[in-house]
C-alpha positions in Angstrom: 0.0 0.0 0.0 1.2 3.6 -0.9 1.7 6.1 2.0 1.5 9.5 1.2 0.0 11.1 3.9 2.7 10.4 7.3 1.2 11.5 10.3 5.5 12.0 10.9 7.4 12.9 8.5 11.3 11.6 9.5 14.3 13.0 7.9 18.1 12.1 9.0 20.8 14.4 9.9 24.2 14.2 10.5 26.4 16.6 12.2 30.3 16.6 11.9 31.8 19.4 14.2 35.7 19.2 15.4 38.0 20.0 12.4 37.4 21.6 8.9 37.1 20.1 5.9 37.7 20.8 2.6 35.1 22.9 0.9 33.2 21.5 -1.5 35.2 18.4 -1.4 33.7 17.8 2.3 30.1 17.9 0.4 30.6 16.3 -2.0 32.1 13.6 0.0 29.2 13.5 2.5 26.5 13.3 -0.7 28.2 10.2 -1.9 28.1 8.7 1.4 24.5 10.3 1.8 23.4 8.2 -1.7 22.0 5.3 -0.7 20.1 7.2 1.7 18.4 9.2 -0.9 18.2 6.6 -3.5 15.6 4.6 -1.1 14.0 8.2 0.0 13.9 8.8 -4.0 12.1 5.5 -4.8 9.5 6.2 -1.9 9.1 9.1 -3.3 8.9 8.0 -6.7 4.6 6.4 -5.9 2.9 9.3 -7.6 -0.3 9.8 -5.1 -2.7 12.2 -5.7 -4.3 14.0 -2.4 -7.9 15.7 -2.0 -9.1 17.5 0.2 -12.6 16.9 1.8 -14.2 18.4 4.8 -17.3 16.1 4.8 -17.8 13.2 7.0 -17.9 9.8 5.4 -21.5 7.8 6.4 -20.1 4.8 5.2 -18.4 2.5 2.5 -21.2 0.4 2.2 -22.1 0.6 -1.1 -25.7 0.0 -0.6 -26.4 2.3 2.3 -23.8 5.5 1.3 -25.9 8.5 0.4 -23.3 11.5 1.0 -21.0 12.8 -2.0 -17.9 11.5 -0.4 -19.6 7.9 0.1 -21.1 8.0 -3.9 -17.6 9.3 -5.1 -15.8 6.4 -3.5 -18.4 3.7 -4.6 -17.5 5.6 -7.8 -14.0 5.1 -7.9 -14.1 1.6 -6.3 -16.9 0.2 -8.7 -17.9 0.2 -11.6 -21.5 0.4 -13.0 -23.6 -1.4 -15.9 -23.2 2.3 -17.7 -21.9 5.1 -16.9 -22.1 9.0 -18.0 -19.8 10.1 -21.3 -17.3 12.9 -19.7 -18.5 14.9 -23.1 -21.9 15.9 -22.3 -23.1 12.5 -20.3 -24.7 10.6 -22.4 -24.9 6.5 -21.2 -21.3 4.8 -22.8 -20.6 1.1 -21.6 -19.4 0.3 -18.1 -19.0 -3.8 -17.0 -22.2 -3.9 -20.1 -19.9 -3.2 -23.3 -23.6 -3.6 -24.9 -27.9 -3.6 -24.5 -30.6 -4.0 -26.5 -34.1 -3.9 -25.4 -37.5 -5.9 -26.7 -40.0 -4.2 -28.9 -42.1 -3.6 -26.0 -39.0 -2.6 -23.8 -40.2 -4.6 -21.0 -36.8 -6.9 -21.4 -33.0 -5.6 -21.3 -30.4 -7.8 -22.0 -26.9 -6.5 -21.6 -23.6 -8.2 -22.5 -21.1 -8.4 -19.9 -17.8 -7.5 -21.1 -14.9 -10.1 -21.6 -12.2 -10.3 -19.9 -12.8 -8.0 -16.6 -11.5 -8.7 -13.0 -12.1 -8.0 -10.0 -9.6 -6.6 -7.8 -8.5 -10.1 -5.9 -8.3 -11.4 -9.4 -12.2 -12.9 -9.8 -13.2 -12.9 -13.4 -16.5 -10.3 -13.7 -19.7 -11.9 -14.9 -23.3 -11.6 -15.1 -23.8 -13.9 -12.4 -22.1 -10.6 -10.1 -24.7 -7.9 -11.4 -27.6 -10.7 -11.2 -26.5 -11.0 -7.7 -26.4 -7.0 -7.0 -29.5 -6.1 -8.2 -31.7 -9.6 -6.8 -30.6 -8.6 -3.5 -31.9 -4.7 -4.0 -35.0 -6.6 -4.7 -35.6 -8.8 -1.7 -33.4 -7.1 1.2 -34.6 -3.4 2.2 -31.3 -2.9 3.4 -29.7 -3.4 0.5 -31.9 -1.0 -0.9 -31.5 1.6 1.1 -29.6 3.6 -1.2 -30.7 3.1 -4.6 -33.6 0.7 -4.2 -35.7 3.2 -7.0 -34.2 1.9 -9.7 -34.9 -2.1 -8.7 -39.2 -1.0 -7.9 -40.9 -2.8 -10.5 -38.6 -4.8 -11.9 -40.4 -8.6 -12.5 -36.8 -10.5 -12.7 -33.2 -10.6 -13.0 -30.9 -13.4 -14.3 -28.0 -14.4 -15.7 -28.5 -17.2 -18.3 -24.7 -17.0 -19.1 -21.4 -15.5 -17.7 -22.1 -12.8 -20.0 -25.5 -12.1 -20.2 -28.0 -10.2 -17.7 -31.8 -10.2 -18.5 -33.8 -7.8 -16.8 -37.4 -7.8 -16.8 -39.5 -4.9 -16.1 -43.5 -5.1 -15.1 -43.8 -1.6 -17.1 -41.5 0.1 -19.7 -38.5 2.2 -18.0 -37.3 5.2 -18.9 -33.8 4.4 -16.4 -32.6 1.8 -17.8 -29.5 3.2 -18.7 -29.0 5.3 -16.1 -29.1 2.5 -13.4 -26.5 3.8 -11.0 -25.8 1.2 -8.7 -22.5 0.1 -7.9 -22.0 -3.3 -9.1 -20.7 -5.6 -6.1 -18.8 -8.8 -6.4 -21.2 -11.6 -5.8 -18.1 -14.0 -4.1 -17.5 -11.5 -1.8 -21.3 -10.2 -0.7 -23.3 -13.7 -1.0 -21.5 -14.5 2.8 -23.1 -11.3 3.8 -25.9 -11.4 6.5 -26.1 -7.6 7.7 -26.5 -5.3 4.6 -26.4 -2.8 6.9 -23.1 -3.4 7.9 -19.4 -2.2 7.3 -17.5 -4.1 4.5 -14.1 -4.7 5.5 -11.0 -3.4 3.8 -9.2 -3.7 1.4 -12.4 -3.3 -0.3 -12.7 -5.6 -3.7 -13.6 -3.4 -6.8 -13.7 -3.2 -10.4 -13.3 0.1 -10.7 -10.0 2.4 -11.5 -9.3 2.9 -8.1 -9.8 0.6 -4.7 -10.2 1.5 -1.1 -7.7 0.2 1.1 -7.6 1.8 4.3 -9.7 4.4 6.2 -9.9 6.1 9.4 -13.1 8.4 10.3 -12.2 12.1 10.0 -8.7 11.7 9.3 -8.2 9.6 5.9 -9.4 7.6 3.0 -6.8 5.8 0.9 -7.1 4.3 -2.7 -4.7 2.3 -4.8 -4.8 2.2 -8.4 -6.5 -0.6 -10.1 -3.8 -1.5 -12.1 -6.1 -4.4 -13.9 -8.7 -1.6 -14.3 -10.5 -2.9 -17.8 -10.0 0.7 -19.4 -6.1 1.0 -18.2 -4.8 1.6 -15.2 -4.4 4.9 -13.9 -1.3 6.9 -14.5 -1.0 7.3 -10.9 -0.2 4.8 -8.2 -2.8 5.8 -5.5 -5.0 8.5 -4.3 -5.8 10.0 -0.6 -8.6 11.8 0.3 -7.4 14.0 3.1 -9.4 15.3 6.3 -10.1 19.0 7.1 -12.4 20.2 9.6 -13.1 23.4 7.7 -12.4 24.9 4.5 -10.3 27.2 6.0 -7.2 24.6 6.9 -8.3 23.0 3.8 -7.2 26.0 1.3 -4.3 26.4 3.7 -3.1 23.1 3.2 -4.0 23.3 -1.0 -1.4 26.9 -0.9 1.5 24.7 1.3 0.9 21.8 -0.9 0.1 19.5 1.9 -3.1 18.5 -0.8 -3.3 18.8 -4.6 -6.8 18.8 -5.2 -10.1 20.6 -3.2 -13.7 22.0 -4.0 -16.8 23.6 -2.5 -14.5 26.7 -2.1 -16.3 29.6 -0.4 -16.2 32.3 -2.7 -13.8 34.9 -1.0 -11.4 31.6 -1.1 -12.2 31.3 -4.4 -11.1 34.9 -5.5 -7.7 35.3 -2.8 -6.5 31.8 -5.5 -6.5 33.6 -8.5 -3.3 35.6 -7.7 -2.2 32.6 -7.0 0.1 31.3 -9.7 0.3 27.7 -8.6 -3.0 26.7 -8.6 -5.5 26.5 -11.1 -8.9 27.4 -10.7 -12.2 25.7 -11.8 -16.1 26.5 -11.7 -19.1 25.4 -13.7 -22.8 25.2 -14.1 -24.0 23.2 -10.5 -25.7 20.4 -10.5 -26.6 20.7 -7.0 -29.8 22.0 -5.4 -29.6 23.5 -1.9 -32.4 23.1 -0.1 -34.5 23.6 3.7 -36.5 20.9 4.4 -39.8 21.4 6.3 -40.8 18.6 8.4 -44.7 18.1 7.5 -45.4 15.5 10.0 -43.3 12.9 8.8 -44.6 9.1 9.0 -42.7 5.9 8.6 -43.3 3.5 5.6 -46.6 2.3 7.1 -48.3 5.5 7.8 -47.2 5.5 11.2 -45.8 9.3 12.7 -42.2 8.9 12.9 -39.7 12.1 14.5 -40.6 15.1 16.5 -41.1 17.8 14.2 -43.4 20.9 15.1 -46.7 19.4 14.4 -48.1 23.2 13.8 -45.7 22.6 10.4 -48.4 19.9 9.1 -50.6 23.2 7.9 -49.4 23.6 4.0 -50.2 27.3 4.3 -47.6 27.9 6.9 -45.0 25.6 4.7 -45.8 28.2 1.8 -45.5 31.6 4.5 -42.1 30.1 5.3 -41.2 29.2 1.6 -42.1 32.9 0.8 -40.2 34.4 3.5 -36.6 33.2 1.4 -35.3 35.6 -0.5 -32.6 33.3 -2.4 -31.2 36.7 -5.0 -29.4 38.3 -1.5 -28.4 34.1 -0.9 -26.7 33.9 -4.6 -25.1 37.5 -4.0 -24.3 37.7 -0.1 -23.8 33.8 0.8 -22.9 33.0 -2.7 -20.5 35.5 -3.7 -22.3 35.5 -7.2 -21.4 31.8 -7.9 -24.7 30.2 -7.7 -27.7 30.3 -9.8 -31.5 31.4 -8.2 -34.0 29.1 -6.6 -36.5 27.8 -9.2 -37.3 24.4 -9.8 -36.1 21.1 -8.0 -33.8 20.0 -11.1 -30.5 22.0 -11.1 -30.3 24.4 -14.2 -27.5 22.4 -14.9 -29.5 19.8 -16.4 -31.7 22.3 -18.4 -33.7 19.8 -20.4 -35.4 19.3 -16.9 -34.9 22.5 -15.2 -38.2 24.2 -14.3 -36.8 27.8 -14.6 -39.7 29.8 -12.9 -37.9 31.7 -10.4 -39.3 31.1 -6.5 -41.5 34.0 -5.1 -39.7 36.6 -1.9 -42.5 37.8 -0.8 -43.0 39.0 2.9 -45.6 41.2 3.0 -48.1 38.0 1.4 -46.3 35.7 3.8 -47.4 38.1 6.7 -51.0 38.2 5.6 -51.5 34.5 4.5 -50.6 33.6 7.7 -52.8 36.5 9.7 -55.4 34.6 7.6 -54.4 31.4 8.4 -55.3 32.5 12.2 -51.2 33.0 13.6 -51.9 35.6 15.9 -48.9 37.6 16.6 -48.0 37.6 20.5 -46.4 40.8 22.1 -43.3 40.1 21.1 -44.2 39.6 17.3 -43.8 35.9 17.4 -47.0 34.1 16.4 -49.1 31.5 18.4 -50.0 28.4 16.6 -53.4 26.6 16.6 -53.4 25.6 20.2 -52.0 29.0 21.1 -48.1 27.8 21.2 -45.8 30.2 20.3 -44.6 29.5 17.0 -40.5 28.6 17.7 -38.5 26.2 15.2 -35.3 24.4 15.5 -33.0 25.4 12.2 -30.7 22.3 11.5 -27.4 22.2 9.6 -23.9 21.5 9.5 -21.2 22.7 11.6 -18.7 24.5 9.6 -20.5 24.7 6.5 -20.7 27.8 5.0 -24.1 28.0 3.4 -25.4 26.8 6.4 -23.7 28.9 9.1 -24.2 31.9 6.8 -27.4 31.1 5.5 -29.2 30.7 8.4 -28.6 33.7 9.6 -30.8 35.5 6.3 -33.1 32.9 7.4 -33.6 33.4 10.4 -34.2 37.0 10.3 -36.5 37.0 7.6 -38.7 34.4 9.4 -38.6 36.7 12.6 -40.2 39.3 10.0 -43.4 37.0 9.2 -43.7 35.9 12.9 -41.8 33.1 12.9 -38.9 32.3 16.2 -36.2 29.6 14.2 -32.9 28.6 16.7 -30.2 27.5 14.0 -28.7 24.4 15.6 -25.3 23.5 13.5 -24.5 19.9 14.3 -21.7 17.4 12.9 -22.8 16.2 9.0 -23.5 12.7 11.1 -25.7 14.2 13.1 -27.7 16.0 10.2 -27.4 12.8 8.3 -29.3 10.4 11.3 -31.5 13.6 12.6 -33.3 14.0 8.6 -33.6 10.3 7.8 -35.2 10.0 11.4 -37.6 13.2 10.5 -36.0 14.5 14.2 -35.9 17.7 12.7 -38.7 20.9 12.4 -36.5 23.1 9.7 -33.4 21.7 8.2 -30.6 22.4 5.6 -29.6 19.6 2.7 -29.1 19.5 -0.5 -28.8 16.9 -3.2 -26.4 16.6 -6.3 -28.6 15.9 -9.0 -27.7 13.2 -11.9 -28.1 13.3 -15.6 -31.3 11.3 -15.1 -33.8 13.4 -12.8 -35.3 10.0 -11.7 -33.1 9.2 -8.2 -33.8 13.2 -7.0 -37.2 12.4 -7.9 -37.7 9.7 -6.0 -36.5 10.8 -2.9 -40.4 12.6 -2.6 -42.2 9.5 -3.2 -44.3 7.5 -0.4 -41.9 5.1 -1.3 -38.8 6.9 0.4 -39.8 6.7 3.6 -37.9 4.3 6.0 -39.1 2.4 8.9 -40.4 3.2 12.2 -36.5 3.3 12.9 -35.4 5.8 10.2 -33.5 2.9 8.4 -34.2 1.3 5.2 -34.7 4.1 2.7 -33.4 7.1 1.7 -36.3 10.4 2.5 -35.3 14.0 2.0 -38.9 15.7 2.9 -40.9 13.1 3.9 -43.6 14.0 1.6 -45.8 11.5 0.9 -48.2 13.2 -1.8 -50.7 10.5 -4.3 -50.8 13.5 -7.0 -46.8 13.6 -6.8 -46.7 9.7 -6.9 -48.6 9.1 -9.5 -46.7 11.5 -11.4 -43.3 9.9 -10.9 -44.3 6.3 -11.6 -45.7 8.4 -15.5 -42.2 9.7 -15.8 -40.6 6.2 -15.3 -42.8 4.7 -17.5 -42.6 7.4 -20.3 -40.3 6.6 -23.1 -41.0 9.4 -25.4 -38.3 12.2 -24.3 -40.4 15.1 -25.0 -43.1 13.7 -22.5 -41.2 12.7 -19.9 -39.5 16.3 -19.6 -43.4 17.8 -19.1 -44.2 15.4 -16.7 -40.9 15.9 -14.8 -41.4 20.0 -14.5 -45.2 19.2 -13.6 -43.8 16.8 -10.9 -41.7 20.5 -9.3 -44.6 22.3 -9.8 -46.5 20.0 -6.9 -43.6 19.8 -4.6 -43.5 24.2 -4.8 -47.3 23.8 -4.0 -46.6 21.5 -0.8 -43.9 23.6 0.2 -42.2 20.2 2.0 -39.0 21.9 0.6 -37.7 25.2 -0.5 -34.9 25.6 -2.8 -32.5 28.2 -1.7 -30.4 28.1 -4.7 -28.1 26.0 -7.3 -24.3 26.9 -6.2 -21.6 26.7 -8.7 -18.9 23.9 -7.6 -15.7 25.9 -6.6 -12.5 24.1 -7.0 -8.7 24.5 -7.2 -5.8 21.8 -7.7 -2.0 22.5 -7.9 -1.4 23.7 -11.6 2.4 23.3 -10.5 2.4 19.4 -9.9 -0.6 18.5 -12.6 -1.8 18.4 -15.9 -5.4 19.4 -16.5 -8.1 17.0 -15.6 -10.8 15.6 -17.1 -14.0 17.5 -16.5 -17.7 16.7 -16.7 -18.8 17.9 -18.7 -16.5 19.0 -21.4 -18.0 22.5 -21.7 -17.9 24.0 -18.1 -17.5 20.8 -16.2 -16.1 19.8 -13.3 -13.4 17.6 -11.4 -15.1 16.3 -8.7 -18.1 14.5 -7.5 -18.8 13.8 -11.4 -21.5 11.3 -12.5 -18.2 9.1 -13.0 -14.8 9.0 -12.5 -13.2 10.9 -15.1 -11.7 13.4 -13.6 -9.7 11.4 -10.9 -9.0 8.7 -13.3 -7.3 11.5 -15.6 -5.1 12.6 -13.1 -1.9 13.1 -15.0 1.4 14.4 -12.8 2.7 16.9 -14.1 5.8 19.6 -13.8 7.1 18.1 -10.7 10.3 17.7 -12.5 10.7 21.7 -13.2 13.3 23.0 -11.7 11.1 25.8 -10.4 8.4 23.5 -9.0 10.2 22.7 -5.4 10.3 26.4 -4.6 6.5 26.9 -5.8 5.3 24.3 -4.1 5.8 26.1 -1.0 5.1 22.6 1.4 5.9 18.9 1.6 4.5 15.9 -0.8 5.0 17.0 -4.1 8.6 15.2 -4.5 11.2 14.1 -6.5 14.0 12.8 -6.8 15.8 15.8 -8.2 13.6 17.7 -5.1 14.9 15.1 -2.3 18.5 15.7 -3.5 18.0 19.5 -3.0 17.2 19.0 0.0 19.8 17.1 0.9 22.3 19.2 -0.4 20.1 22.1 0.9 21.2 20.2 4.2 24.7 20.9 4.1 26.0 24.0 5.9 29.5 25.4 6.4 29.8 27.7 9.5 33.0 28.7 10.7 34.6 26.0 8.7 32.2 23.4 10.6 30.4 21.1 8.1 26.5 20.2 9.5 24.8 18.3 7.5 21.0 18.3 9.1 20.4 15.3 11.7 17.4 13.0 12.4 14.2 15.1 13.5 10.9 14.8 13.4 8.5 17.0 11.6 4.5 17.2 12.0 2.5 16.5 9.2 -0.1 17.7 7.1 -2.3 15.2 9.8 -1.6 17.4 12.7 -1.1 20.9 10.4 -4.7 20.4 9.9 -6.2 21.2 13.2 
């Protein structure tokens, strides 16, 4: 396994002292007898890893159960799916299926497994390993806690051959290319009892990278999947490296402790750009950013699940809040400009979809909806609900956030304008994460990044997302539960014809702004900077105004290409440890060497802290 991320960094000195040597002689000698020393440093040195910074928490490497963007990037990296999203302008290209075809009445899909794949402990890839994936989604709600949408209403799955998977739908499906499920190696999962539980490591993959070891809030490490079936990498490993904020995460991007970052905040964003070693990179998001509204969330069976504000059942005081947002000042104030205004629930980046009626900020009908509605202002302007309560809400986010932190506190005034008392609580993304899928929440922040195909954003509103009297098995974001909605999304799945589906799909946002279970605040363009001085451009997606992380893929990780770490100027750029060379490691070595007063030192064992520690 590749270490690139020492928690000590060691480094040996020697120190001669007594009698003086000659000149350059005396360095030259103590280099040669220095080689061997730097050779082995050199070869170390030689494992090109690429390291990213993240400041989210990892929910877990269970592929079936992972809903946060750092879980889906690694099940990215580590497998691969049936199809996956062209880096052009994501369109489906072949993943483990190098082909498909589909009956006349495209109720059957039979894709060809390619030839010739591995796993990564050697297995040959077959049909029988998606066969298993996707059977399992089908009878084991844990398994389908994740992605279970795309398995409802499937009739069957098998695998007549090694290298053919039949899939039979009960309707036609519009998703059928745009399955994105990880594909898990059936030798490995079949001895599984607890889908619920944590795989162990190294994890086996198939896809152009594979996790190997991992310690909450402090690391993730990935190898290259040098049997990868498109090539293997051109680097030997890659780190995802902790921050607690953003903050020590751009600090650590200037002293090169990391070569790679995004979600920037954009005063961050601007300071980079007189910053010659990094490059910067922005797009259209593809993220919506949203509050969620508790509406009296219930369990899978109808039963009430959580402890949300019960007055926030009444739709007309979901729409007083929803018009009490006023998301221009969020693009311009929280923002910084590099977001997009709150419109419809698909992210303008996927415009085909995008409803692009801009959402209503509109106190003054807030204010007199809800003086309507019977919310009696008190002395102190805060209303009284129906039985007379004063009207005070719990605001939920994440700690250290900076939507969240900043957002809320817009939010909070404005609500205290229409009557409304909100306490921003900003928890740890764990917290957040077990808090909303419980429904313990009355107001909360989250978000979603959306996919090329609206349907798994979509889904996450249906009756069919809610999870057990527990607040496992599914994945909810609002907990609405709505027939009009539903019956809407199972149209959309069925709808083959393009043009129809996209209707149905902006009349599906037009019910979710009615029940005002959710407000968007606003689509944020992804921020991100890498070290221009160690590597070549990546791969975005898309193309055009793409980005480099947390694709619909893996492109832009698998591209990673090192690059001038051999210029002569690049060890003085770099400004911190980890970008190395040999030609850099000699430097240093010689660097080492100093003559005072005819005294040679040349610099002794000592320890230095890491980028681990440099971090807090």
């Amino acid at each position: 396994m590749v270490t690139s991320f020492p928690i000590v960094e060691e480094r040996w000195y020697v120190v001669l002292v007594g009698r003086r040597l000659a000149g350059a002689g005396a360095v030259v000698a103590l280099v040669a007898v220095m080689a061997p020393w730097v050779t082995g440093v050199a070869q170390a040195q030689d494992a090109k890893v690429l390291r990213a910074g993240v400041t989210q928490d990892l929910d877990s490497l269970n592929p079936f159960i992972t809903v946060t963007r750092i879980g889906t990037e690694l099940t990215r990296l580590n497998y691969e799916f049936l199809t996956t999203y062209d880096p052009k302008d994501y369109h489906p290209v072949p993943g483990l299926a190098e082909k498909w075809e589909t009956s006349p009445d495209k109720l059957t899909w039979t894709f060809t497994i390619r030839s010739g794949a591995k796993w990564s402990d050697g297995q040959p890839i077959t049909a029988q390993d998606p066969a298993f994936t996707f059977s399992k989604m089908m009878s084991d709600t844990a398994a389908a806690t994740a992605n279970g949408n795309f398995t409802q209403g499937w009739e069957s799955v098998s695998a007549p051959d090694d290298r053919t998977l039949v899939i039979r739908t009960k309707q036609p499906r519009s998703t059928m290319l745009a399955l994105d499920v990880p594909i898990v190696p059936k030798h490995v999962w079949e001895k599984v009892t607890d889908f619920k539980a944590e795989p162990p490591l190294p994890l086996v993959g198939s896809g152009p990278f594979i996790v190997q070891d991992y310690k909450a809030s402090q690391f993730i490490k990935l190898k290259a999947n040098k049997d990868y079936w498109r090539g293997a990498p051109k680097i030997d490993g890659l780190d995802f490296v902790y921050y607690k904020n953003v903050d020590a995460e751009v600090q650590a991007l200037v002293k090169g402790d990391i070569d790679v970052m995004n979600r920037l905040v954009p005063a961050q964003y601007d300071t980079l750009k007189k910053d010659p070693n990094i490059k910067l990179n922005t797009g259209a998001g593809r993220r919506l950013n949203e509050i969620l509204i508790n509406p009296g969330a219930t369990s899978a069976d109808g039963r009430p699940i959580g402890d949300g504000n019960p007055a926030l059942k009444d739709p007309q005081l979901r729409r007083a809040i929803a018009l009490a947002i006023d998301s221009r000042t969020l693009v311009d104030k929280v923002w910084g400009g590099y977001a997009a205004q709150a419109a419809g629930y698909i992210p303008p980046g996927f415009s085909e979809f995008h409803l692009p009626e801009r959402t209503r900020f509109d106190p003054a009908e807030a204010n007199r909806m809800l003086d309507a509605a019977g919310y009696a202002k008190g002395a102190d302007g805060v209303r009284a609900d129906k039985q007379g309560k004063p009207l005070r809400l719990r605001l939920l986010g994440h700690a250290g956030t900076n939507l969240d932190e900043q957002a809320s506190k817009y939010l909070t005034n404005w609500w205290r304008d229409i009557g409304i008392a909100v306490e921003p609580q900003m928890v740890s993304d764990q917290k957040v994460n077990d808090a909303t899928t419980g429904a313990a929440f009355d107001l909360a922040f989250s978000g979603w990044n959306a996919n090329p195909d609206p349907d798994y954003v979509l889904s996450l509103q249906t009756c069919g997302a809610r999870p057990n009297a527990d607040g496992k098995g599914a994945t909810p974001d609002s907990f609405l539960c709505d027939p009009e909605y539903d019956r809407l999304y199972t149209e959309q799945l069925q709808e083959t014809d393009r043009g129809k589906r996209v209707e149905i799909v902006k009349k599906m946002q037009q019910v979710l702004a009615d029940r005002a279970t959710l407000v968007i605040l606003g689509y944020d363009n992804p921020l991100e900077a890498y070290r221009a001085d160690r590597w070549a451009p990546f791969q975005t997606q898309p193309a055009d105004g793409g980005v480099i992380l947390n694709q619909q893929g893996y492109w832009g990780l698998y591209s990673a290409t090192p690059g001038r770490t051999t210029d002569a100027a690049a060890p003085a750029a770099a400004g911190g440890s980890g970008g190395g060379n040999t030609g850099l490691i000699i430097g240093l070595v010689v660097a080492g060497v100093v003559v005072v007063g005819g005294v040679v030192l040349l610099v002794g064992r000592s320890r230095r802290r890491g980028a681990a520690d440099e971090r807090e």
